[in-house]
C-alpha atoms as a printed R data frame, in Angstrom:
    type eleno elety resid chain resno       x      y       z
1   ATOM     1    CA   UNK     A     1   0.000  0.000   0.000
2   ATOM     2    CA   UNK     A     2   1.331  3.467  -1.104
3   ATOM     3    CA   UNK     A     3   0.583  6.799   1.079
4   ATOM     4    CA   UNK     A     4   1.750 10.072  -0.066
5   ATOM     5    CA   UNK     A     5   2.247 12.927   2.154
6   ATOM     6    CA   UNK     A     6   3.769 16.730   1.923
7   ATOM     7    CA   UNK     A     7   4.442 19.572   4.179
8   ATOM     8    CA   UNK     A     8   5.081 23.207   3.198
9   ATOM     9    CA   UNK     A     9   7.287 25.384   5.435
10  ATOM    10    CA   UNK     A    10   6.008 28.630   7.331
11  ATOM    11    CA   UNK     A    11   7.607 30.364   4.694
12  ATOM    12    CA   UNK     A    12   5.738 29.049   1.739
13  ATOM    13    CA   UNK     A    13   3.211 31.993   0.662
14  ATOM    14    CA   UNK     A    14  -0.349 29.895   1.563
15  ATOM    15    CA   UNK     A    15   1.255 29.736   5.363
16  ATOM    16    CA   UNK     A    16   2.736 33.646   5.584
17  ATOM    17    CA   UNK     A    17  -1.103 34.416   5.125
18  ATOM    18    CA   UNK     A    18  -1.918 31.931   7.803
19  ATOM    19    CA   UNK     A    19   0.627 33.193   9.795
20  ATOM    20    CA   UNK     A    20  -0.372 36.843   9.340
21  ATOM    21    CA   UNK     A    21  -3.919 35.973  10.287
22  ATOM    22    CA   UNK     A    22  -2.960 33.764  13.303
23  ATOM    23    CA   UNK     A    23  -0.727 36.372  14.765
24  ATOM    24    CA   UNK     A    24  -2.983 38.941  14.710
25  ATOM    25    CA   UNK     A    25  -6.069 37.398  16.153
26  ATOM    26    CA   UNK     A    26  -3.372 36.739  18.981
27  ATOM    27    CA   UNK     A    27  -2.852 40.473  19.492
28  ATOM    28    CA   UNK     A    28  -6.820 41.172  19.646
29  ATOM    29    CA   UNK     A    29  -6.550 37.998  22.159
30  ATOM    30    CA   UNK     A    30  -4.127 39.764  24.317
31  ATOM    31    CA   UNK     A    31  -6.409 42.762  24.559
32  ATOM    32    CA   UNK     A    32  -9.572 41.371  24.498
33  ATOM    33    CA   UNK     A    33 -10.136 37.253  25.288
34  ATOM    34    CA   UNK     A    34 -13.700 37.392  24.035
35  ATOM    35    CA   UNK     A    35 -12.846 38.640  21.165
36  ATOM    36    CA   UNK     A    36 -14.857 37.434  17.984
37  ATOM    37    CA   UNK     A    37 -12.582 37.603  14.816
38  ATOM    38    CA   UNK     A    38 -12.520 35.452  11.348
39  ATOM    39    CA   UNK     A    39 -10.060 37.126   9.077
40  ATOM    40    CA   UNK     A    40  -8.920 35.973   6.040
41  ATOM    41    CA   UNK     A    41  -5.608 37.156   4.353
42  ATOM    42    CA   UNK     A    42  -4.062 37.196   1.029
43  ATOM    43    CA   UNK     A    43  -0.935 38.075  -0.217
44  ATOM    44    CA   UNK     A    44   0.860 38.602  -3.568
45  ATOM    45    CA   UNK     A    45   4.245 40.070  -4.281
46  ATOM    46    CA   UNK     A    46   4.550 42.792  -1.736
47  ATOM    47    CA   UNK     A    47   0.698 43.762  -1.327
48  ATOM    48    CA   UNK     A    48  -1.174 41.992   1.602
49  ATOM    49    CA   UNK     A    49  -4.721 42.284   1.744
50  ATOM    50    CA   UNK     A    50  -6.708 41.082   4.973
51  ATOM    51    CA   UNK     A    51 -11.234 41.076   4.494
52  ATOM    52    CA   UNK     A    52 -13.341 39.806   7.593
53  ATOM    53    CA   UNK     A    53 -14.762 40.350  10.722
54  ATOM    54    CA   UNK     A    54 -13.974 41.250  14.019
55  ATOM    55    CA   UNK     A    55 -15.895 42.135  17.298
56  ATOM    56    CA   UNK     A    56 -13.946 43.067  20.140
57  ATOM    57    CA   UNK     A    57 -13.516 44.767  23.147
58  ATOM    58    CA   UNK     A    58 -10.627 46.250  21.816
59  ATOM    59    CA   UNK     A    59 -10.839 49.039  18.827
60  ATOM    60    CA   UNK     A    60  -6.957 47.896  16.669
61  ATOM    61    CA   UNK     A    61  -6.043 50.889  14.883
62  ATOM    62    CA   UNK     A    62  -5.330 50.576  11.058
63  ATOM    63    CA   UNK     A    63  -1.678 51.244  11.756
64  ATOM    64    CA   UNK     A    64  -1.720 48.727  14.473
65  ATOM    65    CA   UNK     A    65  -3.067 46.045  12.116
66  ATOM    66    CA   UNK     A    66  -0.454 47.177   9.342
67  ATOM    67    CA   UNK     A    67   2.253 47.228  11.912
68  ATOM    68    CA   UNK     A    68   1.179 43.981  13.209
69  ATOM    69    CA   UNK     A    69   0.998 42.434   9.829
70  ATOM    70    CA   UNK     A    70   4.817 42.965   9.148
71  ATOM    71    CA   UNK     A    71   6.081 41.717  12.714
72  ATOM    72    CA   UNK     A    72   4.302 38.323  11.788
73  ATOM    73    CA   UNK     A    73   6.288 38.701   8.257
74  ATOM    74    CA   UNK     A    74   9.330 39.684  10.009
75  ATOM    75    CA   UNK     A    75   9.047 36.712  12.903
76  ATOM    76    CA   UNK     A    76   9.004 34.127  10.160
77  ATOM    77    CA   UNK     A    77  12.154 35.339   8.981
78  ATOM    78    CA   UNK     A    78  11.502 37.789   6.038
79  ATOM    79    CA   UNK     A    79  13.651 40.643   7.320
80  ATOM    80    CA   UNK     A    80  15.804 43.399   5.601
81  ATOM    81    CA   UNK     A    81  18.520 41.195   6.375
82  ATOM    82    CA   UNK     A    82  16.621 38.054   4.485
83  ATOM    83    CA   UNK     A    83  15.977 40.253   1.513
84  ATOM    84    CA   UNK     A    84  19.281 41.559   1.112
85  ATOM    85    CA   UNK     A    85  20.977 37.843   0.767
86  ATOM    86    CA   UNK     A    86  18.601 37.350  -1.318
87  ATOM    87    CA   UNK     A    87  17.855 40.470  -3.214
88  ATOM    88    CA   UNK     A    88  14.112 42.092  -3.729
89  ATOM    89    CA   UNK     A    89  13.319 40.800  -7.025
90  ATOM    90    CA   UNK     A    90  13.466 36.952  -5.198
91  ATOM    91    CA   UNK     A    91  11.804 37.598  -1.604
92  ATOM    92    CA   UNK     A    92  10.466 39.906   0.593
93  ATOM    93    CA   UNK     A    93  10.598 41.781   3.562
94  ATOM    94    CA   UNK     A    94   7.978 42.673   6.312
95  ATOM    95    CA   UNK     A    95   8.997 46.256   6.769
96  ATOM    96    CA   UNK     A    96   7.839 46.794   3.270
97  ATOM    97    CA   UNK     A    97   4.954 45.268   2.829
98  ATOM    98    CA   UNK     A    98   2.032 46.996   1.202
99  ATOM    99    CA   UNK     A    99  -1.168 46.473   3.379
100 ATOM   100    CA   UNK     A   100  -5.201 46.822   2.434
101 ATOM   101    CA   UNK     A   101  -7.471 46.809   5.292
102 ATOM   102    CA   UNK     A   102 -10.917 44.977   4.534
103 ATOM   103    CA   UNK     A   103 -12.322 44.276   8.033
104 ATOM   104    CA   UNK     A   104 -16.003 45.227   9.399
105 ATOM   105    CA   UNK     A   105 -17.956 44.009  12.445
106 ATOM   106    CA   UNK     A   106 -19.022 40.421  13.201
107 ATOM   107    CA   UNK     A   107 -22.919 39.994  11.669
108 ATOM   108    CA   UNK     A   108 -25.385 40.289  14.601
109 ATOM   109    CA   UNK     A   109 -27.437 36.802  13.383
110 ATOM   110    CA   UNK     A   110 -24.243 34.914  13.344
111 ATOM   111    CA   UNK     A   111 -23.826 36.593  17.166
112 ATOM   112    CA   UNK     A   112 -26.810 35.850  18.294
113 ATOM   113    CA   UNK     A   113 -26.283 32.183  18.068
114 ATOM   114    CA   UNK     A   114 -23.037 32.238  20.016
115 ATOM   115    CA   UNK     A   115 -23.427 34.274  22.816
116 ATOM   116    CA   UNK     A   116 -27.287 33.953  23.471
117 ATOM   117    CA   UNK     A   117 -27.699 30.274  23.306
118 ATOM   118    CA   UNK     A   118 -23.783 29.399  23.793
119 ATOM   119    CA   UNK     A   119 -24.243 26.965  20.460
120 ATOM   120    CA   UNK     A   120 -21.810 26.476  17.873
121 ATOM   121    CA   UNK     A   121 -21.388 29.661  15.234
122 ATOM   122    CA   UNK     A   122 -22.178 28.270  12.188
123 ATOM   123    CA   UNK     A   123 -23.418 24.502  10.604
124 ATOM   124    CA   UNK     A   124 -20.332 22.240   9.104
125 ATOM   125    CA   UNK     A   125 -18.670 19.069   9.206
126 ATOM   126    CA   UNK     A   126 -15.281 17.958  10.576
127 ATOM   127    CA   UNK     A   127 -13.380 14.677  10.606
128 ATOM   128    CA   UNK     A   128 -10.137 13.824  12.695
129 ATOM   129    CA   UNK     A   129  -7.983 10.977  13.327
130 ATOM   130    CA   UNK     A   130  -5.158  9.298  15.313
131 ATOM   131    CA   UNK     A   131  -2.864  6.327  14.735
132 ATOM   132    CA   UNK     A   132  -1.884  4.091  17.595
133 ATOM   133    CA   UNK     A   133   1.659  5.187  17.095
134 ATOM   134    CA   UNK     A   134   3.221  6.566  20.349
135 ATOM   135    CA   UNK     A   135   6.426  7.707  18.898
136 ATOM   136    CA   UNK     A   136   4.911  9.593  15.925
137 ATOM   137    CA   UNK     A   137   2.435 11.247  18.913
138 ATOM   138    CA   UNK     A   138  -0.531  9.127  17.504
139 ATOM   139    CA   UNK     A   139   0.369 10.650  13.664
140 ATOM   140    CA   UNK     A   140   0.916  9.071  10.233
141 ATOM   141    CA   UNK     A   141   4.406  8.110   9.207
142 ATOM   142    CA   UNK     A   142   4.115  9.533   6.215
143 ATOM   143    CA   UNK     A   143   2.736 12.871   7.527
144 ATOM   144    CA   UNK     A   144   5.496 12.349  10.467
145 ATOM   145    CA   UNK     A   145   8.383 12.384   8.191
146 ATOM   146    CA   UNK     A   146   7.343 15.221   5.738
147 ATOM   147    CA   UNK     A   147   7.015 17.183   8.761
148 ATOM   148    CA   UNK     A   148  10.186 16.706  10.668
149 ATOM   149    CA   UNK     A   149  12.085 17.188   7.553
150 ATOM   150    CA   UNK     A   150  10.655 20.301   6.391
151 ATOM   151    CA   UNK     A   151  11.492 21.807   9.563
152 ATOM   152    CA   UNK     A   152  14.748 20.702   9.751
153 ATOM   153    CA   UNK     A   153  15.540 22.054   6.623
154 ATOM   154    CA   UNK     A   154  13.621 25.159   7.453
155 ATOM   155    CA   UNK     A   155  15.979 26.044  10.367
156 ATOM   156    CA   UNK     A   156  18.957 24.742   8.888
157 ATOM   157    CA   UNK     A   157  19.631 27.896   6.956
158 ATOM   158    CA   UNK     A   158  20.520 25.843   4.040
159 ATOM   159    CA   UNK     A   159  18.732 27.776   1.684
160 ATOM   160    CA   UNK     A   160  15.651 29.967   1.849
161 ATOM   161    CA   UNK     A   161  12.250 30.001   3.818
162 ATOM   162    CA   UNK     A   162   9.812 28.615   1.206
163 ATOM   163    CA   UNK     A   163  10.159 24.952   1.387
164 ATOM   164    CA   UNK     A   164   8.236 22.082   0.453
165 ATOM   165    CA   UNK     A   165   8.516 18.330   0.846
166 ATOM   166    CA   UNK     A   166   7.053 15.075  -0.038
167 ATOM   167    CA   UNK     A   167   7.150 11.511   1.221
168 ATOM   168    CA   UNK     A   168   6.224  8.137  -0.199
169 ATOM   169    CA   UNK     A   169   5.698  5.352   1.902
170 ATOM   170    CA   UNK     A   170   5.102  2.201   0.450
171 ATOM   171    CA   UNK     A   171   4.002 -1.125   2.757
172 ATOM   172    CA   UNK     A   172   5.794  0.770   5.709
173 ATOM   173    CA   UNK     A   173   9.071  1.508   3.872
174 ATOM   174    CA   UNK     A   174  10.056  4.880   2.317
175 ATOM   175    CA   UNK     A   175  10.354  4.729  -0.859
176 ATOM   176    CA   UNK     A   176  10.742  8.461  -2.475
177 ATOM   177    CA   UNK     A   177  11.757 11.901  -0.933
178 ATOM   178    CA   UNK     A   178  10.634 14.961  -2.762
179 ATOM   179    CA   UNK     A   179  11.908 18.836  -1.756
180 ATOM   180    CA   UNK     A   180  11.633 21.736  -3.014
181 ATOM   181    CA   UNK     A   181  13.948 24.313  -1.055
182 ATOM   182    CA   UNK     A   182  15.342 28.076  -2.324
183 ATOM   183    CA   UNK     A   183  19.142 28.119  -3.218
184 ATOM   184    CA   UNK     A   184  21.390 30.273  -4.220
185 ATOM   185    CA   UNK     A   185  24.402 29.983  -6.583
186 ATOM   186    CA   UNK     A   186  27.181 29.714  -3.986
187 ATOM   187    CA   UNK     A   187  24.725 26.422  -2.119
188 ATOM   188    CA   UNK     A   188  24.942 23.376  -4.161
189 ATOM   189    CA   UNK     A   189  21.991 20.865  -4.467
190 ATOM   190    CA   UNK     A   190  24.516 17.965  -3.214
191 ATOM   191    CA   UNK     A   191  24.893 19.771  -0.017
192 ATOM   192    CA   UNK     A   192  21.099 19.586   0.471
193 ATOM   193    CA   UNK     A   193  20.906 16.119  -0.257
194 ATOM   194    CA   UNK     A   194  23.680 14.998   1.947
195 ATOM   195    CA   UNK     A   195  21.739 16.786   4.759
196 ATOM   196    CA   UNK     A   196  18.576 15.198   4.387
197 ATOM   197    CA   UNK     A   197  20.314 11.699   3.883
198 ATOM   198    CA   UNK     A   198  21.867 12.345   7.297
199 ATOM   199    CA   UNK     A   199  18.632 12.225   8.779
200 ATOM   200    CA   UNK     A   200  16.416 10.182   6.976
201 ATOM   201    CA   UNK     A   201  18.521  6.872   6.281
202 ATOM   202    CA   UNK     A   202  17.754  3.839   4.647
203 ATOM   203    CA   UNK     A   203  17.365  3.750   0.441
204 ATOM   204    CA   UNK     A   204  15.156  5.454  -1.166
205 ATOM   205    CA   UNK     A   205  14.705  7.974  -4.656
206 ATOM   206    CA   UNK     A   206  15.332 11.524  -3.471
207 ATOM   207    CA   UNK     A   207  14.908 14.618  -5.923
208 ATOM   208    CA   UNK     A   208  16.144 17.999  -4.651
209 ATOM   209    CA   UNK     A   209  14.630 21.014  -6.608
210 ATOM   210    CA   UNK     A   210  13.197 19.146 -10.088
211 ATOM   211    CA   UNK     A   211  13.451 21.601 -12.167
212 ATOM   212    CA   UNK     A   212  17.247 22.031 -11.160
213 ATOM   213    CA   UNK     A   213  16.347 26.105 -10.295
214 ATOM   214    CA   UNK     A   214  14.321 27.562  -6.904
215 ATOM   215    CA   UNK     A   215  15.579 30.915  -6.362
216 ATOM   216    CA   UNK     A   216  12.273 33.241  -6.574
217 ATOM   217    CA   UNK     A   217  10.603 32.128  -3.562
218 ATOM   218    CA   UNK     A   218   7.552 33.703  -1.564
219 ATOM   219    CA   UNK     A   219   4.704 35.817  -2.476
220 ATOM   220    CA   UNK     A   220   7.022 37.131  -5.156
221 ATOM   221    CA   UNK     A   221   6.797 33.855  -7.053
222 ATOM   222    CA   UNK     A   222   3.038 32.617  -5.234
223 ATOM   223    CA   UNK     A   223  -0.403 34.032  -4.507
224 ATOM   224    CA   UNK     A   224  -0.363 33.285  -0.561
225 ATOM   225    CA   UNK     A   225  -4.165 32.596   0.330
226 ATOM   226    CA   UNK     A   226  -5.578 31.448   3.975
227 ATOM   227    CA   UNK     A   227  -6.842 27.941   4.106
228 ATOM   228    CA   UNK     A   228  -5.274 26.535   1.238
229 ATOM   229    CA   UNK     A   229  -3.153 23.816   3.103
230 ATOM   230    CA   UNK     A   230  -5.598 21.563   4.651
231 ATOM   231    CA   UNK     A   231  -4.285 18.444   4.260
232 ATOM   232    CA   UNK     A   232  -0.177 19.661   5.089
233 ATOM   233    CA   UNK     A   233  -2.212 21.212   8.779
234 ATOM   234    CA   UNK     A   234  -4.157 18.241   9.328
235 ATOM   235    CA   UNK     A   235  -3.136 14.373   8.746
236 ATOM   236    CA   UNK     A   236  -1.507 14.529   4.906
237 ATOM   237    CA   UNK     A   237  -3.169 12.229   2.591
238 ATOM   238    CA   UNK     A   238  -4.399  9.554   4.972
239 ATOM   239    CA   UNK     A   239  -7.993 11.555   6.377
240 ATOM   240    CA   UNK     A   240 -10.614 12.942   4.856
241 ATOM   241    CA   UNK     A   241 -11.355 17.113   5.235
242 ATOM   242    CA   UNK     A   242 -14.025 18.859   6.224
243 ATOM   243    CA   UNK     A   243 -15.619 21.940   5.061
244 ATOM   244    CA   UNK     A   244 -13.303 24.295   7.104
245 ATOM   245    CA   UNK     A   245 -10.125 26.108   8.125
246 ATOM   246    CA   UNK     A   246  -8.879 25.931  11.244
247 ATOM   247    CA   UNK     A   247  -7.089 28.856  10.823
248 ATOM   248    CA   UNK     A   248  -8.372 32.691  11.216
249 ATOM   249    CA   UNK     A   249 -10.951 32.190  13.770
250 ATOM   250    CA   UNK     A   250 -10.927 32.549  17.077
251 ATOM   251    CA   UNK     A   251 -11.891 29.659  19.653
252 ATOM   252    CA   UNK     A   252 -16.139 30.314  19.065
253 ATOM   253    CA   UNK     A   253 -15.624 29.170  15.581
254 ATOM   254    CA   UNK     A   254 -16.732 25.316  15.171
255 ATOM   255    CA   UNK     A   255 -14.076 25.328  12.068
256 ATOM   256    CA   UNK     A   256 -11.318 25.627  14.888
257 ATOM   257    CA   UNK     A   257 -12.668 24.280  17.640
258 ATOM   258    CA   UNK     A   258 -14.315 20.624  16.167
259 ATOM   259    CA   UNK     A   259 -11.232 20.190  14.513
260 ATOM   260    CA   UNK     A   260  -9.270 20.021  17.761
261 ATOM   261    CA   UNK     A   261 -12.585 17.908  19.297
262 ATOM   262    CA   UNK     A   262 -12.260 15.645  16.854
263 ATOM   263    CA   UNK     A   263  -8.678 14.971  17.032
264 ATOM   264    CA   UNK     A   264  -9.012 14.479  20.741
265 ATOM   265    CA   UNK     A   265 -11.472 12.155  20.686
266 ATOM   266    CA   UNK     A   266 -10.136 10.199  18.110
267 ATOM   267    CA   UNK     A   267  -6.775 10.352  20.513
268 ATOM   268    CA   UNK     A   268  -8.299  8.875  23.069
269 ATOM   269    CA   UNK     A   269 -10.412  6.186  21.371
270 ATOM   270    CA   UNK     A   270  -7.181  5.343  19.399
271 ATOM   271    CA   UNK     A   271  -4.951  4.982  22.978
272 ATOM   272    CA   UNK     A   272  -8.057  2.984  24.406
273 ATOM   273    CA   UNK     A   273  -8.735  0.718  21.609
274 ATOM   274    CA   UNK     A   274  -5.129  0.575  20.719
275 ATOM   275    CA   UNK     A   275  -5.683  0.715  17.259
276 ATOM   276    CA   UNK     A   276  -6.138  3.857  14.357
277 ATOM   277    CA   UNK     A   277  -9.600  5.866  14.899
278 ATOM   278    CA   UNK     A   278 -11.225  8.103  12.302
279 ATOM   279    CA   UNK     A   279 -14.116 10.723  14.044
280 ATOM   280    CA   UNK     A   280 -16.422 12.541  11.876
281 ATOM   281    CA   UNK     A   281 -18.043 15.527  13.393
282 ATOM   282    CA   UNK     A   282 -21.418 17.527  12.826
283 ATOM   283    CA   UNK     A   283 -22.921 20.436  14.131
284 ATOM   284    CA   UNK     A   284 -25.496 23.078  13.835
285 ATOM   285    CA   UNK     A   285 -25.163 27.133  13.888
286 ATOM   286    CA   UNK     A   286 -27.031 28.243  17.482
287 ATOM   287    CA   UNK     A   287 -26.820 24.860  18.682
288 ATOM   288    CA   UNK     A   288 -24.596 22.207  20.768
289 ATOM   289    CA   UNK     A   289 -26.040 18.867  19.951
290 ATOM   290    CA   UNK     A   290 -23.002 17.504  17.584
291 ATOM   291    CA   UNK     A   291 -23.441 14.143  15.712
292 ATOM   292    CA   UNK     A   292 -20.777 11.708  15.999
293 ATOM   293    CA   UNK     A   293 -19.653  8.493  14.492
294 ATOM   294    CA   UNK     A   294 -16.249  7.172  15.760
295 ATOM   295    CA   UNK     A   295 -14.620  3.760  13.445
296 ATOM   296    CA   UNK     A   296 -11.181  1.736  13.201
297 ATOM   297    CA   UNK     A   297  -9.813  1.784   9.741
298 ATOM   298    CA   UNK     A   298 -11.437 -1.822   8.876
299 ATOM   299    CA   UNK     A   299 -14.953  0.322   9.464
300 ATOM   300    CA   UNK     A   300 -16.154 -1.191  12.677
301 ATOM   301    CA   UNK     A   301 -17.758  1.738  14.628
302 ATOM   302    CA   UNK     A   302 -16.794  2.236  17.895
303 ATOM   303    CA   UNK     A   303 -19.593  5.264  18.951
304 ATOM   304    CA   UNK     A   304 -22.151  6.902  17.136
305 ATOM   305    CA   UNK     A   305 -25.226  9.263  17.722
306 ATOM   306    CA   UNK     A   306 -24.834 12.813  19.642
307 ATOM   307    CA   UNK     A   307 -22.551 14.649  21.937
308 ATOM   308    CA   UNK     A   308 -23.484 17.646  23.637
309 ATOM   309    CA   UNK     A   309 -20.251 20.321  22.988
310 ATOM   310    CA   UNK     A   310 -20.324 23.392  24.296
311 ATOM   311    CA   UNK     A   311 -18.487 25.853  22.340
312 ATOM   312    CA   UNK     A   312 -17.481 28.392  25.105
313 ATOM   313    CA   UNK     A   313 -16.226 24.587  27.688
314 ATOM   314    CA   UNK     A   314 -14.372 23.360  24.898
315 ATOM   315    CA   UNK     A   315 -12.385 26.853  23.909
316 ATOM   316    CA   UNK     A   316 -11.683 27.010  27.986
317 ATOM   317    CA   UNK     A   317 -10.715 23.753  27.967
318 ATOM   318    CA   UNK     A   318  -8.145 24.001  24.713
319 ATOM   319    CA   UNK     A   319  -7.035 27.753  26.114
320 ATOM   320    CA   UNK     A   320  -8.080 29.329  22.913
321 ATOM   321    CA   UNK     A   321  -9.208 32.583  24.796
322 ATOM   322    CA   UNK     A   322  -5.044 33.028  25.021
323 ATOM   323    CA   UNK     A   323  -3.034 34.201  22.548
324 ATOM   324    CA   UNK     A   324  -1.571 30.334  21.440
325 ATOM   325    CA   UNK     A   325  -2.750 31.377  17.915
326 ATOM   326    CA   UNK     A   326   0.348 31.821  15.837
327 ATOM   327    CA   UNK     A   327   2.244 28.848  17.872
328 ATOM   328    CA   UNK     A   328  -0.649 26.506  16.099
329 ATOM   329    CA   UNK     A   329   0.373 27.653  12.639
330 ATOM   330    CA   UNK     A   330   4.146 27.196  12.961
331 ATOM   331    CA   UNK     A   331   4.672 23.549  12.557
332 ATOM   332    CA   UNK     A   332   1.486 21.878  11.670
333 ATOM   333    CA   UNK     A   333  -1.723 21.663  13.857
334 ATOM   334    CA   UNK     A   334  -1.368 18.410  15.691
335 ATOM   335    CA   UNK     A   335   1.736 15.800  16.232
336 ATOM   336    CA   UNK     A   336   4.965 15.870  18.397
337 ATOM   337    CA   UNK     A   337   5.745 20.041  17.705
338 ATOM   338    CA   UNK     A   338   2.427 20.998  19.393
339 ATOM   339    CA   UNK     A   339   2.457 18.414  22.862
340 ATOM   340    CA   UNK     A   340   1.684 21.501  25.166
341 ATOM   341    CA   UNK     A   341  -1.743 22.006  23.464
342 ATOM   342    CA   UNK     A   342  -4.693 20.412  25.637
343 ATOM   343    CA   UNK     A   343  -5.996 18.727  22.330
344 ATOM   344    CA   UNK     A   344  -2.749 16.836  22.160
């Protein structure tokens, strides 16, 4: 049996938007707990634009949010410094980023369901799942590997930010390592490869860079947009998705917060079962009856019917009123890089 799984780097364009979205809900957080916020980003070249909704406590200025926006740009590492290795017409830069402001108030129906009758913010599905696998933290192989290795290469300094790889496993075994990593002239592509055969050993195909060039990199050679990297944030290519991002919404939002339910469920099913548990998830906008069915990979179902969730338990109980935003967008949602979460 063949599984296939990638990761992209907090560098790669679809995650800066993430990231720029993540990182400011956390500064609204830090102001304002309760704060209501779903903002989506986009960014191309050197022009970010951010349209949504926020209600808080806490009025952000326009030049907050702008100045905001290029911290998160500069805290992944695109900083004068960055650009200068690698000149302006192949990266960019925080400090200079052009910035559109889109954002108006949260829509009083969509309110009304939260904080009058405490039920979920909108309807939507939601799946999760967890492999009995203590030393992957109860996460694919596959998914495992692409992960570790993207982030090993990412703070390496090897070559740029904007990095993407790929994993084949094949009846357990790897079979085929795919990256795609920014170099410059002076780094060659054996140097790369020598790295990642240091940590990944056995035999296997690896490519490094197909085309044999990667030197743009960024929104200068990508369209960044929020959302777009489901399956790299949740379990690769071995779960199905649901309808929604986890990312630019705050703890209210079902898209964030059955996500996380549903990998903790199928967590603990998985460690008392002792075998791999898929959870689908379904809920209803004003209310917090949720239907569940819970099944091993060969189908057998373990639970089904409803769950009573409470939105405003659940984002208590997974600390989502503090600012832990950005930290779940740096190296993938679930696994071994985000053990201090409560969903983990």
């Amino acid at each position: 049996m063949i599984r296939v799984s990638e990761y992209v780097s907090l560098g790669h364009p679809d995650k800066i938007a993430d990231y720029i979205s993540q990182w400011l809900l956390d500064r609204y957080i830090e102001k304002d707990p309760d704060t209501r916020y779903a903002v989506e980003v986009q960014i191309k070249g050197w022009h970010v634009t951010l349209g949504g909704e926020v209600s808080s406590k806490y009025e952000m200025t326009a030049e907050e949010i702008r100045s905001h926006v290029r911290d998160a740009v500069n805290d992944i590492g695109y900083t004068r410094e960055y650009m200068g290795k690698w000149g302006s017409e192949n990266t960019i830069c925080g400090d200079l980023l052009d910035i559109s402001i889109f954002i108006s108030q949260q829509s009083p129906d969509i309110a009304q369901g939260v904080d009058g009758n405490r039920g979920w913010g909108d309807q939507g599905i939601f799946h999760g799942m967890a492999t009995y696998t203590p030393k992957t933290c109860g996460m694919p192989d596959d998914h495992t590997i692409a992960k570790r290795l993207c982030y090993q290469l990412f703070k390496s300094g090897l070559g740029g930010l904007d990095i993407k790889t790929q994993v084949v496993v094949e009846d357990g075994r790897l079979s085929k390592v795919i990256v795609a990593i920014p170099l410059l002239e002076d780094t060659p592509v054996g140097k790369v490869k020598r790295f990642i055969r240091s940590r990944l050993r056995g035999r296997y195909k690896l490519i490094v860079n197909g085309t044999g060039r990667y030197v743009k990199h960024a929104s200068i050679a990508d369209c960044g947009t929020t959302g777009r990297k489901l399956a790299v944030d949740f379990y690769g290519g071995n779960c199905i998705i649901g309808g929604g991002s986890p990312w630019t919404k705050d703890g209210t939002k079902a898209d964030l917060t059955l996500n996380l339910a549903a990998r903790r469920l199928a967590k603990n099913y998985a460690a008392q079962n002792k075998c791999d548990v898929f959870v689908s998830l379904a809920c209803c906008i004003g209310k917090q009856e949720v239907e569940v069915l819970i099944r091993d990979r060969a189908d057998n179902i373990l639970l089904q019917g409803q769950m009573t969730m409470n939105p405003e338990e659940l984002r208590k109980a997974y600390h989502l009123d503090t600012p832990i935003y950005a930290s779940m967008c740096r190296f993938g949602l679930f696994g071994e890089y985000q053990q201090d979460k409560a969903w983990e």
